[in-house]
N, C-alpha and C positions, 0 to 999 in steps of 0.2 A: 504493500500500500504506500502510495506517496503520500509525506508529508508536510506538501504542500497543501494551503486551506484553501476552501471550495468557495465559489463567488459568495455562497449565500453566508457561509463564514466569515470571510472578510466584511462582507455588508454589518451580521453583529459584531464583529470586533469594531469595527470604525464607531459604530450604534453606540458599543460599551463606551468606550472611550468617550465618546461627545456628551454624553450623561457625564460621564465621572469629572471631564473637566468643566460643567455647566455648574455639578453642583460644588465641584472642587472654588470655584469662582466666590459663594453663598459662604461655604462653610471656613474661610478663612479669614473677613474682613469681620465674621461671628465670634470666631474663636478668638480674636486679639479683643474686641470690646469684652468678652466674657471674661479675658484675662485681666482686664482694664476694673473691673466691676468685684473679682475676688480680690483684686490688690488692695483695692481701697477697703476693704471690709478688715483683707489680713493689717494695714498700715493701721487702724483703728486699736487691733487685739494689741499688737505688738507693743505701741505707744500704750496703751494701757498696763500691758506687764513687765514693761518700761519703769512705769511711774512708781507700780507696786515694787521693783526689787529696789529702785533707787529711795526712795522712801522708808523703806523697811532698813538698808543701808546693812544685807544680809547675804553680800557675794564675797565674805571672807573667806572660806575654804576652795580649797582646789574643785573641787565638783560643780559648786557654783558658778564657779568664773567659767569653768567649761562650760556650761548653759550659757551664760549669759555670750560669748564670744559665739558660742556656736550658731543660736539665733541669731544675734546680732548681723555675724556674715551672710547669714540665709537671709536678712531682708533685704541685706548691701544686695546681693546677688540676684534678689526676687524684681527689686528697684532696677537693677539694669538691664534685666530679663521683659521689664515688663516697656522701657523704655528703648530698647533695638526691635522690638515688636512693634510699636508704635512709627519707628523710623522705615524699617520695612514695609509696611503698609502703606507709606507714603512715596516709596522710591517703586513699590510693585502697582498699586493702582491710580495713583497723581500722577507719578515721571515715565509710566509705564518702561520699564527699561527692558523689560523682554516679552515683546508683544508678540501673537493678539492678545494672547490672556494674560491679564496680571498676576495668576497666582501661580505662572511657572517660574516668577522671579524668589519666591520663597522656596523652589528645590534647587535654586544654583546654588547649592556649598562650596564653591568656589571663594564664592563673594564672603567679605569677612564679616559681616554682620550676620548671614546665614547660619556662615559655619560657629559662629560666638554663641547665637540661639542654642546652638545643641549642648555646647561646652558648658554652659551655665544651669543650662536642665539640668546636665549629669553630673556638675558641682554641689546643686542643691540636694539634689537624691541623694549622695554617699554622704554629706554631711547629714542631712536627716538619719538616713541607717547609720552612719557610727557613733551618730546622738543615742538612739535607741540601743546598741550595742552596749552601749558605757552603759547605762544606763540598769541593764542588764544584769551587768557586769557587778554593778554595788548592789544590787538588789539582792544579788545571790552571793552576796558576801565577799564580793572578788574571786571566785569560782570561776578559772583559767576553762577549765573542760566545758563549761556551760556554752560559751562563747564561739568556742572550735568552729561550728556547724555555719554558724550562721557568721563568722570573719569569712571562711571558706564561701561563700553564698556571694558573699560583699567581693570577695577577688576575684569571682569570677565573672559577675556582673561586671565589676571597673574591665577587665582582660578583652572580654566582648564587646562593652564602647567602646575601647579604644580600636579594634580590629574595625565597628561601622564608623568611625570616624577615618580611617585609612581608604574607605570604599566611598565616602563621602566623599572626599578630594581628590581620586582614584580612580574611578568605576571599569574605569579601560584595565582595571590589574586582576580584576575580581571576574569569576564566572555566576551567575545568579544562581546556580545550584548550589553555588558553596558559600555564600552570602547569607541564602534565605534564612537556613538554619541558627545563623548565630543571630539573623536582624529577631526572628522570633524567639529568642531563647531570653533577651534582656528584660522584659517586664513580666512572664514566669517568675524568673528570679528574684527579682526585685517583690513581688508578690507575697514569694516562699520566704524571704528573710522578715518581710515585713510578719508577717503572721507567725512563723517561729519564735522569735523575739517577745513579741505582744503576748504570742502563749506562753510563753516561757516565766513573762514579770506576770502575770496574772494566775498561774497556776501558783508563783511563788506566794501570791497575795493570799489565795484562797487557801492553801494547806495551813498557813498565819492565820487566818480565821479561824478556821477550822480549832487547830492546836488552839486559839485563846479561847474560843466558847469551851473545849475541853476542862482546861484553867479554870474555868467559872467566871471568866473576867467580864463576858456580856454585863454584870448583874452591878460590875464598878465600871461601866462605860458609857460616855456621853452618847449623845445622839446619833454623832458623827461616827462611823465605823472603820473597819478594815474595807466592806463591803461598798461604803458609796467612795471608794478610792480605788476600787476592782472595778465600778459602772463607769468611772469614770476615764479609765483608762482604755477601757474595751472600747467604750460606745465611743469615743475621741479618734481611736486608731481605725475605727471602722469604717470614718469618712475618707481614708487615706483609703482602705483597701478595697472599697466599693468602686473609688475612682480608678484605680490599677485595674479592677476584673474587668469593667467597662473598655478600659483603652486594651486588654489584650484582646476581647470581646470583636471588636469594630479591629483589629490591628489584622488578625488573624480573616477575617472575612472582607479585609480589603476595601472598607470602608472610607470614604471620602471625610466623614465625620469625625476620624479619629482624632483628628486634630483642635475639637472643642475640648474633651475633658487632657489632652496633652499641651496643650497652653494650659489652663489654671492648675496643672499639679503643679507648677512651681509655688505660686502662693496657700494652696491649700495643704501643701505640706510644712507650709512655718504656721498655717492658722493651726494644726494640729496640732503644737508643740504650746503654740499660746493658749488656745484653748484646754490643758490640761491643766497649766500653769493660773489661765482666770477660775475655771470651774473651780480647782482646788482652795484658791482665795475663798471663794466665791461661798464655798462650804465650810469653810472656819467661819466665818464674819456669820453665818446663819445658824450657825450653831451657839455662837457666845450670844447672839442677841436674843439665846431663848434661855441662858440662864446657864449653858454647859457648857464644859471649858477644857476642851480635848488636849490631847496632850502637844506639845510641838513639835513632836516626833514622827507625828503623822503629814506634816507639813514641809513643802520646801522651806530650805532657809530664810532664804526673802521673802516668806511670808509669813511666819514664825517668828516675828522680830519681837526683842528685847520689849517692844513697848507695847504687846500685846496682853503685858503680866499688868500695865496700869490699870488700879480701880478692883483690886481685885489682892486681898491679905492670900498667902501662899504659908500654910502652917505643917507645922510636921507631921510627914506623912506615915504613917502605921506598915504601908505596902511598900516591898522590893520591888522595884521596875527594872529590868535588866531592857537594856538596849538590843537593837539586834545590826545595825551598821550606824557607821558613825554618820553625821546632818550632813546632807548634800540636797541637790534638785529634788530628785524623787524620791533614792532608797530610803527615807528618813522614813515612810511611809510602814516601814516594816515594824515599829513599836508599839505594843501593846499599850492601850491610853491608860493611864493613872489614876486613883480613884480621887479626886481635890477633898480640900482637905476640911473643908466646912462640913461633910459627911462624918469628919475624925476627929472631931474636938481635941486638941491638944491635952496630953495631962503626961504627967511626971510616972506615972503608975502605968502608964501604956508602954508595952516591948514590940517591939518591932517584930513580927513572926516572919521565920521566916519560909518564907514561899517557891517554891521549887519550882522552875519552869524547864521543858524539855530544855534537853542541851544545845538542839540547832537554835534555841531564840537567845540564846544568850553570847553577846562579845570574844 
């Protein structure tokens, strides 16, 4: 059999084609306003938990300042990501610089604006994942083996950018057979680390649960639990992994539209980290204004600040707390809350019992 295609073949392939770039034309002057619209929503979070760590003045340990620089770059990056997309659109359908259609000026990777788009996607991704990786990391007590799987996940996804970034400025070196594979294997990836990770601090949160109602400690604990810092981690990371299944979703079926939810993951991956960082504010301050007074161990640093303790006498307490990682962004999360002390009336004739917790919650 020849294969060569039959007239009526070519008639759908041209067909295909004049679809794909009609609506290729639609979905990319979409996709930069959509990117335009979560920036300004992530520029809002950001500046808000901005204001909370500088206020709270709680980015003294190593962990913190990781947070804070690592966001920080993510916005630097999301701001330039969002502003060469803006410039592009105006050199693809104002200057029309490669006509007729102006959205075949956003596949010349040649051009260094093109090629910067991709570089800054895949700056903000591996900062995101080695955010969550740390993150991880003190959760499980600096537990090296935890990590393995999912650094392994992070080198391979970075090893395969780098390989479509070579075929981006390239393509005459590359055969499409040997391309396709590694161009579809990057957001899998990214997917699989994103969801290991998340399973990973949240299993750690739940067996913490788990072990402190064992303890009996529900019965000394505020409002605020292990549990709404389990919801809020999941439900947080979900916005990230919904948007992943989507773009591999449309990436795989060759969809013109893939390039709406791939523009906003760069900003929706720093509102993910702010939104963890407000939620979790957000449920201290609602918990003290009903009268309970969780521990600050449950709390990022910078939110947990010093002057959280004003308005409020702190008397000696009857109950051992044993720590379970030292205060940083999130692992702080991992401490069993304290019973306060207006529950314990001070007195001279009180001994401190002492109280046995399994050996993995303790220092």
């Amino acid at each position: 059999m020849s294969d060569t295609p039959t007239p009526e073949e070519l008639a759908k392939l041209m067909a295909d084609q004049q679809k794909y770039d009609q609506d290729s034309q639609v979905y990319y002057p979409i996709a930069i306003w959509i990117e335009a619209v979560v920036y300004g929503l992530y520029t809002y979070m950001f500046v808000k938990t901005c204001m909370i760590m500088l206020k709270k003045r709680a980015v003294e340990n190593f962990a913190s300042k990781v947070f804070l620089i690592s966001t920080t770059s993510m916005f630097i990056l999301t701001t330039i990501h969002c502003a060469t997309s803006l410039y592009r659109l105006v050199r693809g359908y104002a200057q029309l610089v490669v006509p007729p259609q102006p959205y075949m000026y956003f596949i010349q990777y040649t051009q260094w604006d093109n090629f910067s788009h991709l570089v800054i996607l895949a700056l903000i991704t591996w900062i995101g994942d080695g955010l969550v990786i740390y993150r991880c990391f003190l959760i499980w007590r600096r537990n090296y083996w935890v990590i393995v799987l999912p650094i392994i996940f992070l080198l391979i996804s970075m090893a395969t950018t780098f390989v479509n970034w070579r075929w981006f400025q390239a393509p005459q070196d590359f055969k499409m057979s040997e391309i396709l594979p590694v161009m579809n294997l990057i957001f899998p990836l990214n997917l699989a680390q994103n969801v290991l990770t998340t399973g990973l601090i949240s299993y750690k949160i739940y067996m913490q649960h788990r072990q402190t109602r064992a303890s009996g400690l529900p019965q000394l604990s505020s409002a605020v639990n292990l549990m709404t810092i389990f919801r809020i981690i999941v439900e947080s990371a979900m916005l990230y992994t919904v948007l992943t299944i989507i773009i591999i979703i449309l990436f795989l079926i060759h969809h013109p539209a893939v390039v709406l939810p791939q523009y906003a993951q760069g900003p929706i991956t720093g509102i993910v980290f702010s939104m963890i960082a407000l939620r979790t504010h957000v449920a201290r301050m609602d918990s003290t204004s009903r009268g309970h007074y969780p521990s600050n161990s449950f709390y990022p640093t910078w939110v947990s600040a010093d002057g959280a303790e004003t308005g409020r006498q702190r008397l000696n307490m009857p109950i051992t707390v044993t720590t379970v990682t030292e205060q940083h962004g999130m692992d702080v999360i991992m401490t069993p809350i304290s019973k306060t002390d207006h529950e314990y009336p001070p007195s001279p004739t009180i001994r401190r019992p002492d109280r046995s917790f399994p050996p993995d919650m303790k220092v």
